[in-house]
N, C-alpha and C positions, 0 to 999 in steps of 0.2 A: 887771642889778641882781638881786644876791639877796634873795630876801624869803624868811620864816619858812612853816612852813605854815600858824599863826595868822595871819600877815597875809594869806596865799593863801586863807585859809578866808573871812575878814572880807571882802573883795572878794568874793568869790561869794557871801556873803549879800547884801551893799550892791548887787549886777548884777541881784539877784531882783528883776524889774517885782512880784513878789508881795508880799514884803516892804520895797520900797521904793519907793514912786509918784515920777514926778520932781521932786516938787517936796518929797519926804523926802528926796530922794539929793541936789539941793542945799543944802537945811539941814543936813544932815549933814556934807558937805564944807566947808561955810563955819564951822559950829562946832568942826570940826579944826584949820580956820585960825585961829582968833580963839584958839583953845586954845593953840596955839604962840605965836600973837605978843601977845599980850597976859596977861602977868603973874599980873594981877587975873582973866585967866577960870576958872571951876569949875565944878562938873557943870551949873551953871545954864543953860549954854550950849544945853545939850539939853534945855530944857524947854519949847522953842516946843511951843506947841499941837500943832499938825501930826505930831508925834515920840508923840505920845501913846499912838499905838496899836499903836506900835513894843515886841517885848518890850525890857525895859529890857536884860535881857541880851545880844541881839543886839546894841542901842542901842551901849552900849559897848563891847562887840567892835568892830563896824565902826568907830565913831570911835577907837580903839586903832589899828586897823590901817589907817585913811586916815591921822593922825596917823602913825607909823610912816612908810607909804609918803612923805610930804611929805617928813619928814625924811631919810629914805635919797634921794630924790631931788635933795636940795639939797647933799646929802654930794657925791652923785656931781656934783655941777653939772652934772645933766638939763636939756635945755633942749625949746622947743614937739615937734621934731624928732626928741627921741630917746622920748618920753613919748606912751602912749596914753590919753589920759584919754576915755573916753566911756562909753557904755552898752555899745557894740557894732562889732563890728569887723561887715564886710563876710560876709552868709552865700550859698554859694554855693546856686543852687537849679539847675539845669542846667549841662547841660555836651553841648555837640554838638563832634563831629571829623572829618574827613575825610582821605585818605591821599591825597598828590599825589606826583608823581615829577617830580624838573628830570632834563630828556633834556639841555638844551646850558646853557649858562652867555655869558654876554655877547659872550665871546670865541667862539663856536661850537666848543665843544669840545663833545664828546660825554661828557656827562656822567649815569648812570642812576642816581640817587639818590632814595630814597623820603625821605620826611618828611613830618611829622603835622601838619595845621593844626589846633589847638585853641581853641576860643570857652568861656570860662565866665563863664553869666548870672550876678551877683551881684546881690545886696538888698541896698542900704545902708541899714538903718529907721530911724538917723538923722536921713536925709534922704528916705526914701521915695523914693530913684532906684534904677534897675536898668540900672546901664553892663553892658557885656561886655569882657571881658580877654581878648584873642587874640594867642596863640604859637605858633610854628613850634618844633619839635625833633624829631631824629632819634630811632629806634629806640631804642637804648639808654636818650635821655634821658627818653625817655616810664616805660620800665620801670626807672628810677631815682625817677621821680617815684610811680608808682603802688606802688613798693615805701617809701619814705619817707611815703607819704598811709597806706599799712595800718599800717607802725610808731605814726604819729600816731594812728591808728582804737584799735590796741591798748591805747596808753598814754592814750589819753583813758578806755578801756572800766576799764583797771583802775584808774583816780583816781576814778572815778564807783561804784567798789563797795566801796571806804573805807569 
């Protein structure tokens, strides 16, 4: 789904725990809703208490841009599946690996093959769990991976100096 970078901006104000406690970024979300489906709603929507201490300008960016997002997601008929809706996606805080070699394969063949076993510790602060995610991949696909993780390092480096 493409979105503007007014609506990419309005989300990353609406994700700020600073600018928005969770129980501002549900009032917010629900007065986006009621804003669409209900005819008769107007700026009034945003006048819960709780929004008060919200700048008004921010106020209406983000509900523009959740507004917006709802509607582009129903264009595209998004379902639970293809939509992230939360605070926070999963932050990686470790990451441990070790290099094993398979010498035979089941058949006893003689087989000298290195490959990486990978473990990375994730946060979910959603949910306050810390699973691990562990994969196996050869050479190359590790140095596919560590080349694709700096392209992302860079491209996050240069949206962050905007």
């Amino acid at each position: 789904m493409e979105l503007s970078e007014f609506v990419q901006k309005g989300f990353q104000l609406l994700a700020d725990p600073g600018s928005f406690d969770p129980n501002a970024f549900t009032l917010l979300l629900r007065a986006a809703f009621q804003s669409l489906l209900d005819a008769q709603a107007d700026e009034a929507v945003l006048d819960h208490p709780d929004l008060k201490r919200i700048d008004p300008v921010v106020l209406k960016h983000c509900h523009a841009a959740a507004a917006t997002y709802i509607l582009e997601a129903g264009k595209q008929r998004a379902d639970k599946s293809t939509l992230s809706i939360g605070r926070s996606l999963p932050h990686i805080i470790d990451v441990s690996w070790r290099l094993e070699y398979q010498i035979k394969t089941n058949q006893l063949q003689k087989m000298y093959r290195p490959a990486y076993l990978v473990t990375l510790n994730v946060e979910n602060t959603d949910s306050q769990s810390h699973p691990e995610i562990s994969f196996s991949c050869s050479m190359e696909q590790l140095q596919d991976l560590v080349g694709k993780l700096k392209d992302a390092s860079k491209s996050l480096e240069r949206a962050t100096q905007l």
